[in-house]
Every structure is written in C-alpha cells, then in structure tokens.
DSSP file (Angstrom, degrees, kcal/mol; ACC not computed):
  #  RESIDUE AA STRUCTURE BP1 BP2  ACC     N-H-->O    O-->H-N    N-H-->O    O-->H-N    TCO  KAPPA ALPHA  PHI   PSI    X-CA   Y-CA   Z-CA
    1    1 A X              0   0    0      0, 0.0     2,-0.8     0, 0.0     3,-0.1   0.000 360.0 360.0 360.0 155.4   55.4   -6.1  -11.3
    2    2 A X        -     0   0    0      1,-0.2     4,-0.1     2,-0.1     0, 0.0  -0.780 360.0-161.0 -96.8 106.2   52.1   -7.7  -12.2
    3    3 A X  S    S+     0   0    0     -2,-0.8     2,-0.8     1,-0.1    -1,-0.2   0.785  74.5  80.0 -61.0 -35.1   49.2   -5.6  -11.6
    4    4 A X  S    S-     0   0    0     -3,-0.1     2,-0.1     1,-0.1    -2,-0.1  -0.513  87.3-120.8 -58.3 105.4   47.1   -8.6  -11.7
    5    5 A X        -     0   0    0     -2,-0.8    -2,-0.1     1,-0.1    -1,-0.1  -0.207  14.8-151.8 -51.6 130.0   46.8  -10.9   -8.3
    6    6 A X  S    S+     0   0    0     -4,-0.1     2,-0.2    -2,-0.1    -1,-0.1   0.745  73.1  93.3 -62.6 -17.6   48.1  -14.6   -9.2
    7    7 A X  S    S-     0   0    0      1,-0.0     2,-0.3     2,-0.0     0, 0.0  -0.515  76.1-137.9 -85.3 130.5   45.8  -15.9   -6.4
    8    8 A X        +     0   0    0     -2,-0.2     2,-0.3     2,-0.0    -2,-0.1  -0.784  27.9 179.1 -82.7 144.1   42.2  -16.9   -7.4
    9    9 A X        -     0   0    0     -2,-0.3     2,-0.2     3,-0.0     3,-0.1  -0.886  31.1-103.9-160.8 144.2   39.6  -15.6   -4.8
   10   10 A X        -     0   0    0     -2,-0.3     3,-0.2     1,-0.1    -2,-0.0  -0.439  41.6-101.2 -86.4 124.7   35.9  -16.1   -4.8
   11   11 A X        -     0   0    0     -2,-0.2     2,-0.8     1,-0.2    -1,-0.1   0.189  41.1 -99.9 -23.3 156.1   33.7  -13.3   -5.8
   12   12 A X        -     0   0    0     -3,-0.1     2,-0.2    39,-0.0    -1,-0.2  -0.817  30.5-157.2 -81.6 105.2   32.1  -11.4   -3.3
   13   13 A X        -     0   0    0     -2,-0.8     2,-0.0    -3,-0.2    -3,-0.0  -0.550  29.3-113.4-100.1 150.9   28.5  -12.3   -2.8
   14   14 A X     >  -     0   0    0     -2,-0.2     4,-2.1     1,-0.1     3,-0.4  -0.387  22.8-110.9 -73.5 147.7   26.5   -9.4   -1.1
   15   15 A X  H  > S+     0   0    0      1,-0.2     4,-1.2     2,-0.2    -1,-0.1   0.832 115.9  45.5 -67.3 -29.5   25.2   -9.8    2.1
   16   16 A X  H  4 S+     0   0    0      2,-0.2     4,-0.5     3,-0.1    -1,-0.2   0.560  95.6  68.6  -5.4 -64.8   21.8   -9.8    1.0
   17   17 A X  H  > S+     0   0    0     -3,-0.4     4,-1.8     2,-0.2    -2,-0.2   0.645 106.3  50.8-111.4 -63.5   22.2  -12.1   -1.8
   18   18 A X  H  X S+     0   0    0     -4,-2.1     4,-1.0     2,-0.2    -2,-0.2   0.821 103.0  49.8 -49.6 -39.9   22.8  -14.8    1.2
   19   19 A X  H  X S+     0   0    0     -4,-1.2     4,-0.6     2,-0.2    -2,-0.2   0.745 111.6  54.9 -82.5 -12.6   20.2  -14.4    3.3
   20   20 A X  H  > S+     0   0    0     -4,-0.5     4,-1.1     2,-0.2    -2,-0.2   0.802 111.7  42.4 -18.1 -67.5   18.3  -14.7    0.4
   21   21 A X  H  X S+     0   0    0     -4,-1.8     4,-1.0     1,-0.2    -2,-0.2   0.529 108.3  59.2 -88.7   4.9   19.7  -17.6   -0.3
   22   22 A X  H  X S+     0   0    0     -4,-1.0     4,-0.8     2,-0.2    -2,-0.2   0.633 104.8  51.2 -59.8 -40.1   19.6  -18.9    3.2
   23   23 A X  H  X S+     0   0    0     -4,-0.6     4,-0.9     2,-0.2    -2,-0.2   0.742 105.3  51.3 -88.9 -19.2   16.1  -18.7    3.4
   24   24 A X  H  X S+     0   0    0     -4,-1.1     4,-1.5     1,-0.2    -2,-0.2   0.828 111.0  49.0-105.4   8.0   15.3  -20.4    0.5
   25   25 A X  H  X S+     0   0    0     -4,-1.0     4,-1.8     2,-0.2     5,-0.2   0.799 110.5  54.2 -51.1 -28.2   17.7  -23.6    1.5
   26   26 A X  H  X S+     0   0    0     -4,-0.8     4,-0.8     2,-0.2    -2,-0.1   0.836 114.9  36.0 -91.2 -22.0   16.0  -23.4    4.6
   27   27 A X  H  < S+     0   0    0     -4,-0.9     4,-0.4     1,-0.2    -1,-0.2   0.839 114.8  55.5 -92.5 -21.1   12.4  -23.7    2.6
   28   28 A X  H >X S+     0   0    0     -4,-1.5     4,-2.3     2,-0.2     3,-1.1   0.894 108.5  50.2 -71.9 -40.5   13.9  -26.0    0.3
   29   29 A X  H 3< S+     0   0    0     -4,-1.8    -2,-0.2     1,-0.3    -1,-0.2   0.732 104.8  61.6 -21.0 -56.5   14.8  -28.1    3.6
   30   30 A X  T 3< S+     0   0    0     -4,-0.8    -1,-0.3    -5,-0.2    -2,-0.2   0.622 105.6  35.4 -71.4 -20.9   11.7  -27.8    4.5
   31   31 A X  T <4 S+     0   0    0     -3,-1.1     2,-0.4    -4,-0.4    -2,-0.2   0.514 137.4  22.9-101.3 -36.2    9.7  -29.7    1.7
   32   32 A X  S  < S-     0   0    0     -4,-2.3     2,-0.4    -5,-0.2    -1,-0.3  -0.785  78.8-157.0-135.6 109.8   12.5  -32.0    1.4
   33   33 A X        +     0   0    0     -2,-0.4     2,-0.3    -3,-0.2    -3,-0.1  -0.699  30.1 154.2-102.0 134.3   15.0  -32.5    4.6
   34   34 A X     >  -     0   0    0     -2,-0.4     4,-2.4     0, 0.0    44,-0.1  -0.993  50.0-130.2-137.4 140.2   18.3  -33.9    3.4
   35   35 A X  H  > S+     0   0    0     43,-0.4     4,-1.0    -2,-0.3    43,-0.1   0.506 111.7  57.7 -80.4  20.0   22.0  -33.6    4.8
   36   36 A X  H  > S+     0   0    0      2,-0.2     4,-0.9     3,-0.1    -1,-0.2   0.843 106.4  43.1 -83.7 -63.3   23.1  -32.5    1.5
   37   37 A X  H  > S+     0   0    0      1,-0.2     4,-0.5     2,-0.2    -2,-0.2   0.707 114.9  58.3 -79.5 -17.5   20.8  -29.9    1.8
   38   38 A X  H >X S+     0   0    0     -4,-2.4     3,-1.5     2,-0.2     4,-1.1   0.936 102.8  53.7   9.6-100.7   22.2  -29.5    5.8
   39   39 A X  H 3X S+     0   0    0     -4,-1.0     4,-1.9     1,-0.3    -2,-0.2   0.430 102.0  53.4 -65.6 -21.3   25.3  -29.0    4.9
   40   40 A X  H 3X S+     0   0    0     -4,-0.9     4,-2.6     2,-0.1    -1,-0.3   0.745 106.4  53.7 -99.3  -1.0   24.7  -26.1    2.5
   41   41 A X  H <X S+     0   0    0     -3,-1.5     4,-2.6    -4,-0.5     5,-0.3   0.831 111.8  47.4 -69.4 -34.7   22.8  -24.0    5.1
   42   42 A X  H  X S+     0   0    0     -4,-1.1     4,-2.8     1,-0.2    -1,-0.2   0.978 108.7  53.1 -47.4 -53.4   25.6  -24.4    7.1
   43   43 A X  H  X S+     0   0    0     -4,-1.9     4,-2.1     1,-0.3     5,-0.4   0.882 111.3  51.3 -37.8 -51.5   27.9  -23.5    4.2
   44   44 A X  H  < S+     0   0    0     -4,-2.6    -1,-0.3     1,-0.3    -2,-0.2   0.726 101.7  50.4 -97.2   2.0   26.1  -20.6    3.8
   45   45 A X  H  X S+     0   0    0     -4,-2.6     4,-1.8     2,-0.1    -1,-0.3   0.795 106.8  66.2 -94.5 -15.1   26.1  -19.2    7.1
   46   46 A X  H  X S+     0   0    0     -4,-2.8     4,-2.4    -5,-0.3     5,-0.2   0.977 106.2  39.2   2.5 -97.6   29.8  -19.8    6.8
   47   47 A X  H  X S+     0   0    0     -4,-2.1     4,-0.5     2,-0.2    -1,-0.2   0.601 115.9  48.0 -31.4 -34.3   29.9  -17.5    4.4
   48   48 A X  H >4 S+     0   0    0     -5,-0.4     3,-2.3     2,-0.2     6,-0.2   0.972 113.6  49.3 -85.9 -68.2   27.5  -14.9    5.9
   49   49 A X  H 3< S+     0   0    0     -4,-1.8    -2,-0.2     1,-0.3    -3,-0.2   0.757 117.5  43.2 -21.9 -60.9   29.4  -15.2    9.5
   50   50 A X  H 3< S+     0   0    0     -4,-2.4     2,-0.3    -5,-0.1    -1,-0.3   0.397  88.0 114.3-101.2  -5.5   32.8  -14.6    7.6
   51   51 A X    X<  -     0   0    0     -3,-2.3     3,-2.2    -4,-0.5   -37,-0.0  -0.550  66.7-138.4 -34.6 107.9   31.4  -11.6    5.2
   52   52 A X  T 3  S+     0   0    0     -2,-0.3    -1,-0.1     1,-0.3    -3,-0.1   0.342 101.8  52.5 -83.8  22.9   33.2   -8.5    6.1
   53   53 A X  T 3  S+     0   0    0     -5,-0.2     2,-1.9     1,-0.0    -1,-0.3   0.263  76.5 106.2-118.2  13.1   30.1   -6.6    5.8
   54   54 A X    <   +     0   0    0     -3,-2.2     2,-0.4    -6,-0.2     7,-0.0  -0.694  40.1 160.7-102.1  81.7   27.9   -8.9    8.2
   55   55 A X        +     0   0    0     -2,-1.9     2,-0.1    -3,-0.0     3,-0.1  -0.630   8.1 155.8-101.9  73.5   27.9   -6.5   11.1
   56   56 A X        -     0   0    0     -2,-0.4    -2,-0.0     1,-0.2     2,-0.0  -0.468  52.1 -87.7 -83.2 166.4   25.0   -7.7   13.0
   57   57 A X     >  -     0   0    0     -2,-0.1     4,-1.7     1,-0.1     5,-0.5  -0.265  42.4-103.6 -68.7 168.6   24.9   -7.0   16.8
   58   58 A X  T  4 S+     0   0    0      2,-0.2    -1,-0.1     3,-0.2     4,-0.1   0.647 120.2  53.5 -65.7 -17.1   26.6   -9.4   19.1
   59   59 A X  T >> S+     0   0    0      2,-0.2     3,-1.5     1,-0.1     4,-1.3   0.947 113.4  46.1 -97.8 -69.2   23.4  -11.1   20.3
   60   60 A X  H 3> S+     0   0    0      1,-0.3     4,-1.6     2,-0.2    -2,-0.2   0.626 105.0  59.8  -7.6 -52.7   22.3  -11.8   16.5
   61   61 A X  H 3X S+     0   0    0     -4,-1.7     4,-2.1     2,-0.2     5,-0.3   0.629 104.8  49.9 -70.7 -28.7   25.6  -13.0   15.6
   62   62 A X  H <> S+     0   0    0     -3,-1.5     4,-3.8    -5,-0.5     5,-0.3   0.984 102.9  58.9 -75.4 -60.3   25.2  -15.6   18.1
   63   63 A X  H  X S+     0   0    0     -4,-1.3     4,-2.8     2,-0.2     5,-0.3   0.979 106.8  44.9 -22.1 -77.9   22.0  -16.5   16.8
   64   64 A X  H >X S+     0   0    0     -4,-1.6     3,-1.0     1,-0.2     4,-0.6   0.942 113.0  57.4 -43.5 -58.2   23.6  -17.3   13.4
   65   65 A X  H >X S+     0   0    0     -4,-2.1     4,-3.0     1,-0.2     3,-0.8   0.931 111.3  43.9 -40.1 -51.9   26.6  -19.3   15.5
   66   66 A X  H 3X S+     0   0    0     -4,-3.8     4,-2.9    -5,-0.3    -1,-0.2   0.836 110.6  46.4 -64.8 -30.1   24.1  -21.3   17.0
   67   67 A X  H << S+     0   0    0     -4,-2.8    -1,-0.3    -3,-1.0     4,-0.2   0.570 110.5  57.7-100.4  -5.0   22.1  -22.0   14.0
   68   68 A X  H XX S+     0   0    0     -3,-0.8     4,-2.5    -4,-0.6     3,-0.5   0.760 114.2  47.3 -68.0 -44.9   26.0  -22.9   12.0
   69   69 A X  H 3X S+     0   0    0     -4,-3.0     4,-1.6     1,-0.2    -2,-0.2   0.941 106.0  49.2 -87.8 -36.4   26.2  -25.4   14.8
   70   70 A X  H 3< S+     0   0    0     -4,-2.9     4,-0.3    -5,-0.3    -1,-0.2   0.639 114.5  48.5 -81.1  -0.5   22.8  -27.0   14.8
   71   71 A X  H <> S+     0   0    0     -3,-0.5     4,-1.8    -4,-0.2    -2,-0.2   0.606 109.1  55.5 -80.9 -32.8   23.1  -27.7   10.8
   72   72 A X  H  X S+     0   0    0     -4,-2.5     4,-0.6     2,-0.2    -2,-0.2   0.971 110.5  37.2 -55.6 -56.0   26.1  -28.9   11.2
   73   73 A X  H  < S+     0   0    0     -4,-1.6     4,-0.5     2,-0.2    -1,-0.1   0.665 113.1  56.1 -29.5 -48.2   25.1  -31.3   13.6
   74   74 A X  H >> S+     0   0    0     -4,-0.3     4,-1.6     1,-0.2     3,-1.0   0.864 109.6  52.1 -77.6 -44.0   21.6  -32.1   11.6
   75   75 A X  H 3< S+     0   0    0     -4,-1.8    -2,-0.2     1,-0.3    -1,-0.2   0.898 112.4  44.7 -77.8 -15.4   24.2  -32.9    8.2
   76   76 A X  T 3< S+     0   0    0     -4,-0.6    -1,-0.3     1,-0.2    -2,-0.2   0.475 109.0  54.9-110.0   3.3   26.6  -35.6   10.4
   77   77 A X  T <4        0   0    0     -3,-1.0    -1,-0.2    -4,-0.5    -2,-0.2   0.654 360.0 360.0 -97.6 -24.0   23.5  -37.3   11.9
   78   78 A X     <        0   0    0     -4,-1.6   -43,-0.4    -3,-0.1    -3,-0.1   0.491 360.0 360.0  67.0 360.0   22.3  -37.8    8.0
C-alpha cells in the first residue's frame, strides 16, 4: 500500500494568514474597486468560513456569511 495519498489537496493556509490577507484585498479594494478584486474577498472568506480551525462564535460567523454574500453580489454586478 502506498503511503503517499494520490489525491492532490491544497496546503493549509493558517487562519491568520487569511485574515491577513482579507484585510489587505479589502484595502486593495479600496484604492481600486474591481470585481476581480470582489470575487477574491469572497474567495477568501470561502476559505476562512470552510477552515477547520475558524471557530468563531455563532454571531461572528454570520457576520463573515453576510459579508461572503455581499462580495459576491458586488463581483456579478461588475
């Protein structure tokens, strides 16, 4: 048996390391608003939301839902 998995799966980025990079799409956003740049806030509260170390309380977590759904919205309006 192959000790190795066959499956490629994307590195783990720290929770940290996102909201890091969450805040500066969201200042990068801010000097220049794009739905490129939309779409990757979204991405990356994607990512943060689906982290299995992103235990915020439930009212937080909502927060974050809300703010997936109004980048979303802001990238299909272009």
């Amino acid at each position: 048996m192959n000790p190795h998995s066959s499956t490629l799966t994307e590195p783990q980025i720290s929770t940290d390391i996102l909201i890091g990079l969450l805040r500066s799409l969201l200042m990068q956003y801010a000097r220049t608003p794009s739905p490129v740049i939309a779409g990757n806030i979204a991405n990356c509260l994607d990512r943060l939301l689906s982290h299995p170390r992103f235990d915020e309380p439930p009212r937080e977590r909502c927060t974050y839902l809300y703010m997936r759904t109004y980048w979303r919205l802001v990238e299909s309006l272009g």
